[in-house]
VOGU-3710 file (C-alpha; in Angstrom, 3 decimals, decimal comma):
1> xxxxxxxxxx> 140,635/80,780/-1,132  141,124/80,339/-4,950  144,507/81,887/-6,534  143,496/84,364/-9,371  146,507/84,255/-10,986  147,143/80,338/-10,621  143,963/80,378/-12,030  144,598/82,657/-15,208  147,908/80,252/-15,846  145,110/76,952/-15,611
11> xxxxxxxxxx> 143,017/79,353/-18,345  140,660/79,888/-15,987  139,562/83,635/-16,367  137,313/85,754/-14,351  137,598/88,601/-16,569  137,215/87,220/-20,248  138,611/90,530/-21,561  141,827/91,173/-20,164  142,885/88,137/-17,963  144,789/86,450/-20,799
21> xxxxxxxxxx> 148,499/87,078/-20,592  149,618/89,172/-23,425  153,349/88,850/-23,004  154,919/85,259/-21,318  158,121/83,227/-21,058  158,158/79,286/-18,912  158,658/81,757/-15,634  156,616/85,198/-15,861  153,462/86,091/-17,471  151,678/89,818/-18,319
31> xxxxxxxxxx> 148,640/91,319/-17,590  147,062/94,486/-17,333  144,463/93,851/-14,806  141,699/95,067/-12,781  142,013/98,441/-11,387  144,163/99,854/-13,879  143,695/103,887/-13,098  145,410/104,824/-16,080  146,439/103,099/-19,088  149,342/101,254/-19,400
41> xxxxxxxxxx> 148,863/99,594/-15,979  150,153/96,070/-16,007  151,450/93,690/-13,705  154,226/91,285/-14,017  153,836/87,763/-12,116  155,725/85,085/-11,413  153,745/81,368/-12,576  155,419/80,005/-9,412  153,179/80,398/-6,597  154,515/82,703/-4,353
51> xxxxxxxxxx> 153,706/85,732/-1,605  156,333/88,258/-3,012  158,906/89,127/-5,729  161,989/89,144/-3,491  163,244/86,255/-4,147  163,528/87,050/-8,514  164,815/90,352/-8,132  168,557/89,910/-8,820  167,924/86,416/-10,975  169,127/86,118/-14,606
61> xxxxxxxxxx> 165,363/84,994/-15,597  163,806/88,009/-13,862  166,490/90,007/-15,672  166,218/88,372/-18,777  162,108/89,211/-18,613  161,894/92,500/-16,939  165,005/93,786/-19,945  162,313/92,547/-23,091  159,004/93,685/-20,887  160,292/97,019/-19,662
71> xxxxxxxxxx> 161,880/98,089/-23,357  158,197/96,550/-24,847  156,446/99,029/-22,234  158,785/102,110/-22,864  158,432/101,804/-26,719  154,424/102,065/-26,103  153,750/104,551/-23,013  157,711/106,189/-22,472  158,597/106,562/-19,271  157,221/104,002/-16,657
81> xxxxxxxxxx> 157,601/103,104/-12,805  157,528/99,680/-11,080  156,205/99,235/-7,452  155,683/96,205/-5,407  153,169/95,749/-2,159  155,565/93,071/-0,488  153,762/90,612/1,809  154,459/87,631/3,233  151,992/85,653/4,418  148,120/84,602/2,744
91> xxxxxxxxxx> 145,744/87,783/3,549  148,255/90,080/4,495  146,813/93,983/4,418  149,784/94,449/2,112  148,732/92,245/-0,304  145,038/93,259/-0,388  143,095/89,997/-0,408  146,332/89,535/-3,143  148,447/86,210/-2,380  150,088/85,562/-5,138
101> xxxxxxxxxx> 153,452/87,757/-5,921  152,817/90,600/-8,829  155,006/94,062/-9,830  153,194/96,650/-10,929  154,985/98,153/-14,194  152,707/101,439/-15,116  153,009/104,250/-17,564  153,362/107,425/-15,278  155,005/110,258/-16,421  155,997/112,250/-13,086
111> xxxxxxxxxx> 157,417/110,923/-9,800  156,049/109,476/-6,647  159,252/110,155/-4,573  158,730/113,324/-2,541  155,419/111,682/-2,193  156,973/108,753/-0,801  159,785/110,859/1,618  156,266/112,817/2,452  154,521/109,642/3,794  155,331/108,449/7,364
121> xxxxxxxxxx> 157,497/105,404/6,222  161,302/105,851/6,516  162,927/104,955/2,786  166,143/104,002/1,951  167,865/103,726/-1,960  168,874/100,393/-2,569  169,961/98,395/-5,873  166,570/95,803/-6,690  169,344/92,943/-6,731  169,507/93,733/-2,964
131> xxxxxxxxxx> 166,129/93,910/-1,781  165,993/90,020/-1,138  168,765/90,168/1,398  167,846/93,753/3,095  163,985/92,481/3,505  164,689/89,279/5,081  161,225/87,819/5,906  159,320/91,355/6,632  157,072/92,791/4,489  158,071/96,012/2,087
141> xxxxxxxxxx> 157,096/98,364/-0,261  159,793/99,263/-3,165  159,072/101,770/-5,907  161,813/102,236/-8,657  161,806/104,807/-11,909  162,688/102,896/-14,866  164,654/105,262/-17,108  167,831/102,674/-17,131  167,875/100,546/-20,426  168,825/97,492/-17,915
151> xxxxxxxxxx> 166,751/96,152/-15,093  169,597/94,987/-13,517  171,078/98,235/-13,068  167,978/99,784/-11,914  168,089/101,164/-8,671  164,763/102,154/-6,182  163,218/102,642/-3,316  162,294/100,626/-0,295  160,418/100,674/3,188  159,895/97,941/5,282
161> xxxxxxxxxx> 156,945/97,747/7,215  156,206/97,887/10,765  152,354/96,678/10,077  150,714/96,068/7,152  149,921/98,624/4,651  147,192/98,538/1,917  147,329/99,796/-1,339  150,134/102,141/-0,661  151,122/102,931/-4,430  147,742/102,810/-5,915
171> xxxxxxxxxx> 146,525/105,403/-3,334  149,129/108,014/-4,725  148,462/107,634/-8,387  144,616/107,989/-7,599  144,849/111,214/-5,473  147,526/112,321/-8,742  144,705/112,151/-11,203  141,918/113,305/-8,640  140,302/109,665/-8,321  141,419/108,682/-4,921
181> xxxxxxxxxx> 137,703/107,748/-4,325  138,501/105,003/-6,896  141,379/103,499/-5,883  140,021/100,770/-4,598  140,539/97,987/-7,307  137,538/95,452/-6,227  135,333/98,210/-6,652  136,250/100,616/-9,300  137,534/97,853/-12,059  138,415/100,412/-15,333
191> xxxxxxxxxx> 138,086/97,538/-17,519  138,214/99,570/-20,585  141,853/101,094/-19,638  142,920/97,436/-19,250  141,586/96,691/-22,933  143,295/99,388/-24,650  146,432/98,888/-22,821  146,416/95,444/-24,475  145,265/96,296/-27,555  147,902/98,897/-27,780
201> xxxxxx> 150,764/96,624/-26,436  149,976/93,325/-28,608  149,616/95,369/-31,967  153,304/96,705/-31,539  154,996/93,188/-32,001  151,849/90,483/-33,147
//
């Protein structure tokens, strides 16, 4: 099965409008993608080819990224959340149909934590420089609030899984804004959230 994202870094896009990364460095690229719910739903991915973000969290690149992509996002939207479906191996349910590592970084302005102390996972706090070593090779979920100026200071949340789980994060923020009949992302597409989140992002610093 073809990578979408190593395609979008060989320019190939599937979705002309919004597949072009609008922020980059030699190691990460932006998007805001299909499915975006809301506005100001983008994902951050790594242009090595890989099943999950453990292994950056806790790197000086990551940091160095997530510190100009984060402050970028908060000077748009204000307050914003970062969640990762953690799998680790090609078709995982985690990843949904997903293989390539991605972080979520959306513009939310409530919390998903009783939400995820509600759910039937057990959750444990945890710095995001030590999710690498507490994850080992299982698959995860980790959520995190970003109201620290620093990524490397941020702190979060994190489950590892017994079995897969799909769409975990994108379930909650559908039900929040009553369109958990839409969360699934190869269906319900929201293209036109995805082009105003761009639009809005690239005029701040183009």
């Amino acid at each position: 099965m073809e990578c979408r994202f190593c395609n979008i870094l060989n320019k190939n896009y599937t979705y002309k409008e919004i597949d072009k990364p609008f922020f980059e460095n030699e190691n990460f690229f932006s998007i805001s993608s299909i499915g975006s719910i809301i506005e100001g739903w983008t994902l951050v991915v790594p242009k090595k080819h890989t099943f999950s973000m453990k292994e950056f969290y806790g790197t000086k690149p990551f940091e160095i990224y997530m510190d100009s992509f984060t402050k970028l996002m908060q000077n748009n939207y204000g307050k914003i959340i970062a969640f990762e479906h953690g799998t680790n191996c090609k078709g995982s349910l985690t990843g949904c149909g997903t293989d390539h590592a991605h972080l979520h970084i959306v513009a939310f302005k409530d919390s998903l934590i009783d939400k995820l102390y509600s759910s039937d996972l057990k959750w444990m706090e945890c710095k995001i420089s030590e999710i690498k070593n507490i994850v080992q090779n299982e698959e995860y979920l980790f959520y995190s609030e970003l109201n620290q100026t620093n990524w490397k200071d941020s702190k979060g949340y994190l489950a590892i899984l017994d079995i897969p789980v799909s769409q975990f994060f994108r379930k909650l923020i559908a039900d929040y804004y009553g369109k958990l009949n839409e969360s699934d992302y190869k269906e319900f597409k929201f293209l036109a959230n995805s082009i105003a989140t761009i639009n809005k992002i690239t005029n701040t610093y183009i």
